[in-house]
N, C-alpha and C positions, 0 to 999 in steps of 0.2 A: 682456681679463682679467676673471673673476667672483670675487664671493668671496659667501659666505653671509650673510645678515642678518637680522636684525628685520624685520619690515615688517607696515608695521599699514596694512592695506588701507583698512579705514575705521573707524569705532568699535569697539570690543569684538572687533575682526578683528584677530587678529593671529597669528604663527607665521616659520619658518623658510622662508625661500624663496632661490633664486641670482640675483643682483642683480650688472648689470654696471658696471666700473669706468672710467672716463675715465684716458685714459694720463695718465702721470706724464710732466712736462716739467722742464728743468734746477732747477727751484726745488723740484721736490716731491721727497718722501720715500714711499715704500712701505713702509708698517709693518702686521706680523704684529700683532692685536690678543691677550693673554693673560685680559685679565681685563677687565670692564666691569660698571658697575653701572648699576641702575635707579632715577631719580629718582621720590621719591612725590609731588613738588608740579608740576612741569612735564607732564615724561612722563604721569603722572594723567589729568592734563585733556584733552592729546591722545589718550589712550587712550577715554577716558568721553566725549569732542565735545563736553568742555565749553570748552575756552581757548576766549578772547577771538581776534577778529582778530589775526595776529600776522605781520609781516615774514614770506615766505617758507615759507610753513605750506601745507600741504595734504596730499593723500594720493593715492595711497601712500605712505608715511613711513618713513624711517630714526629710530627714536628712540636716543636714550644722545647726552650728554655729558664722559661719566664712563669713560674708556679708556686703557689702559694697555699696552706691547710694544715690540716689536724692531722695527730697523731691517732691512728686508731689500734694500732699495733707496734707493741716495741718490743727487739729482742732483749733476749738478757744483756747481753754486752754493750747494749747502745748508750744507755746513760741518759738514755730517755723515757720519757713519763705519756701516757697515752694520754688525751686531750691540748698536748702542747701544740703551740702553732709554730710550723717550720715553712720555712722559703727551700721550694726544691730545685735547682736547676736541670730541671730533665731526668731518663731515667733511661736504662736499661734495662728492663724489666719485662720483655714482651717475648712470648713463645713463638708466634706468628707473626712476627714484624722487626724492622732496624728501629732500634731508639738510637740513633745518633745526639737526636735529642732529647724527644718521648716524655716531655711535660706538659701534652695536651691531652690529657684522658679525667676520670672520675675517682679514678684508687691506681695509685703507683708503688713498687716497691724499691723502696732507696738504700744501700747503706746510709749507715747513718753517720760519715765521717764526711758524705755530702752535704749534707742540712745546714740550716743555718738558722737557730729561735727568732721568732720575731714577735714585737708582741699585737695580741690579736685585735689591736684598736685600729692598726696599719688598715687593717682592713685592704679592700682591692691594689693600693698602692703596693703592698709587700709584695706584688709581682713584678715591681721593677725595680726589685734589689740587683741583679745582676747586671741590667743597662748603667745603673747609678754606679756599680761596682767596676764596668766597665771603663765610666767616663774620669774615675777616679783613678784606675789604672794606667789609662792616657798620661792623666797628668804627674803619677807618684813613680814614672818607671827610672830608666836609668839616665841621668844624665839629664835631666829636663829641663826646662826654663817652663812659666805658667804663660798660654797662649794671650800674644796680644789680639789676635784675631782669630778666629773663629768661622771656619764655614758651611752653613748649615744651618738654620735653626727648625728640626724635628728635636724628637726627644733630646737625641745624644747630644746635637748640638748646646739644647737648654739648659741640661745638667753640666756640659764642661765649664759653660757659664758658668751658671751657677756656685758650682765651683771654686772656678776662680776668685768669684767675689766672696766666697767663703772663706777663702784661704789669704783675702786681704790684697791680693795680687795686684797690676794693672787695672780698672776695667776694662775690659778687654769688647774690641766692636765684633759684632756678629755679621755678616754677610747674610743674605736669603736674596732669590730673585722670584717668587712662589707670594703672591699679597698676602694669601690665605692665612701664611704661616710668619708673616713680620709682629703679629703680634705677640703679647704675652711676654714679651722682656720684662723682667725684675733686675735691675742693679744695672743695666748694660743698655746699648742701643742696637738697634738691628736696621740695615741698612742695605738699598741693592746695590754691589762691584761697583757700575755706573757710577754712584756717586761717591765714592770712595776716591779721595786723589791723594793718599796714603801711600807709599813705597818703602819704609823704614820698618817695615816688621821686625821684630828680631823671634819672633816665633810664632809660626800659625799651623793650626792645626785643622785639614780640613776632614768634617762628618759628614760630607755629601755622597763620599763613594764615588765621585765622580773624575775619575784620572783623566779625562780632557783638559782640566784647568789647571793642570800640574804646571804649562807654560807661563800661564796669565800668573800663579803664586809666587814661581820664582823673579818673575818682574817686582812683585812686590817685597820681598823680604831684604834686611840693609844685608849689607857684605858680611860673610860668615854665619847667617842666620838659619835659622830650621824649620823644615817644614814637616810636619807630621800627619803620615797618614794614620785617621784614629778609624778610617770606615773599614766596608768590607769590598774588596774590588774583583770583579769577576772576568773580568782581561787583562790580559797584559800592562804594564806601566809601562810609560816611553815619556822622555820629554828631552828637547833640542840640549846637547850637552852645553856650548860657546856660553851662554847666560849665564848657568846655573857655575861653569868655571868661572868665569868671572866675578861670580858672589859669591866665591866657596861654599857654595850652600851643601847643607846637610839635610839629610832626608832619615827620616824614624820610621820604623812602623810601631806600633802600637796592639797589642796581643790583647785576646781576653784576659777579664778577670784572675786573680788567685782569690785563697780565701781567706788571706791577709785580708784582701781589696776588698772583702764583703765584709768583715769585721768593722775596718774602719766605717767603712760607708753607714752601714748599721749603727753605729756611735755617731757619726754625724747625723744622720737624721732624728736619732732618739733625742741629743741635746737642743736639736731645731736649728742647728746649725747648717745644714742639708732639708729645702723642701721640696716633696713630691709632687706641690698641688698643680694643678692645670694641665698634667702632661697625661692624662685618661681623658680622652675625648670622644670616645666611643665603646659602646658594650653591646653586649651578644646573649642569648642565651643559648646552652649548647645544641638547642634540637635549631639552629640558624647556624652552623660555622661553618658552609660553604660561605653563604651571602656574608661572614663577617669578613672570612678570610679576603675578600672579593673586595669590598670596603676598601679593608685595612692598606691592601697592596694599590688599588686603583685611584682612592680619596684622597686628593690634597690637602683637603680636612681634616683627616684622620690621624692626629699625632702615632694614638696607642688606642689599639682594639682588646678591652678586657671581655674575657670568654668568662661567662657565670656557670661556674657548672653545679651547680645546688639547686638553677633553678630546674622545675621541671622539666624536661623535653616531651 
């Protein structure tokens, strides 16, 4: 069995190629993929060579986390029904390539103890179950306080938002220095550093990925305050010790997902307590996913690039 993929041969190599599948055994599921997005902080770095060593990484590559479709095949043991719609997070499933990821193709084979139902109205948004589950992760892990600030407003940042104001918290201010992307607040305001003359955080949590501002954060958080890192950072971290002792500041990081975090998330958005809307700003169809991927990582406009893969190529 083949199905079409991604495959990013080696750096800045990338395109559609046929890519073979590993049978499904009683635990797997054979799922048609509908929609798939492209991450700009992971996916990125394996695109550019620039990630860090990473468990299970090399190339040729399946990249996407972020995938969403039908059941076309279930094993006996799965407890699932052919036609259901599941949210896949990537796959390992490839005879001729690394899935580290492997949720950018046409037909994947999952177990099925990965899946997660979704129902099929989600439509394109059910691909960014696991950003959503990500950003809820951030805030449900150990020890947390809900972010007074916020920095970033791409997706991640929008959903921590979001978020928070779901969860009743602070409003919490967002940071952006990018015009492109100040807009689209619901419940919150979004503002550039500059005019921020705020230093009392007691917790902020930055989604920019950007470890140079780690000095300028700790200027702002009150004494004893937290700073969490919720991105992905692809250098080393540094920041001048004398400050941050003096604030006793506390530093997090922040992990992927569990599938606790996609349960919940999934129950927030079904009661509409959690919304997806706005953060799909771009789509593709799959015979274009160089030019989308190219978008996705280059465009300041581009929150979230959904890959259509139903339509024709």
């Amino acid at each position: 069995m083949q199905t079409k993929a991604v495959l990013l041969d080696s750096p800045r190599t990338l395109g559609l190629s046929d890519v073979s599948l590993v049978p499904p055994g009683p635990g797997d599921l054979v799922v048609d993929i509908r929609h798939s997005g492209i991450s700009t902080g992971t996916e990125k770095l394996f695109y550019t060579g620039e990630m860090p060593p990473f468990p299970g990484m090399g190339y040729p590559l399946v990249p996407g986390y972020e995938a969403m479709g039908e059941v076309v095949e279930a094993g006996g043991n799965t407890g699932y029904r052919v036609g259901e719609t599941v949210f896949v997070p990537g796959a390992s499933c490839f005879e001729d390539a690394h899935g580290l990821f492997g949720g950018a193709a046409t037909r994947l084979v999952t177990p099925s103890d990965r899946v997660t139902r979704l129902d099929a109205g989600m439509g394109e948004t059910g691909a960014l179950l696991a950003l959503a589950a990500t950003a809820r992760h951030a805030l449900a892990g150990y020890r947390c306080d809900l972010p007074e600030l916020i920095v970033g407003h791409g997706v991640l940042g929008r959903l921590l938002a979001r978020l928070t104001v779901a969860a009743g918290g602070k409003t919490p201010t967002v940071w952006e220095i990018d015009p492109a992307r100040m807009g689209g607040a619901e419940g919150y305001e979004v503002v550039r550093p500059e005019d921020d003359p705020r230093r009392n955080y007691a917790s902020i949590y930055d989604a920019s990925g950007n470890g140079a501002i780690l000095n300028d954060l700790v200027g702002r958080i009150v004494k004893g305050g937290e700073i969490v890192l919720a991105g992905f950072y692809a250098q080393p971290l540094s920041f001048a010790f004398p400050p941050a002792f003096m604030k006793e500041a506390r530093f997090r990081v922040a992990a992927e997902w569990t599938r606790d975090d996609l349960f919940a998330t999934r129950s927030l958005i079904e009661t509409g307590a959690l919304s997806l809307d706005g953060l799909v700003t771009h789509r593709s169809s799959r015979s274009d996913v160089a030019a989308a991927y190219e978008t996705a990582f280059d465009d300041p406009t581009c929150l979230k690039m959904i890959i259509d893969w139903k339509e024709a190529a």
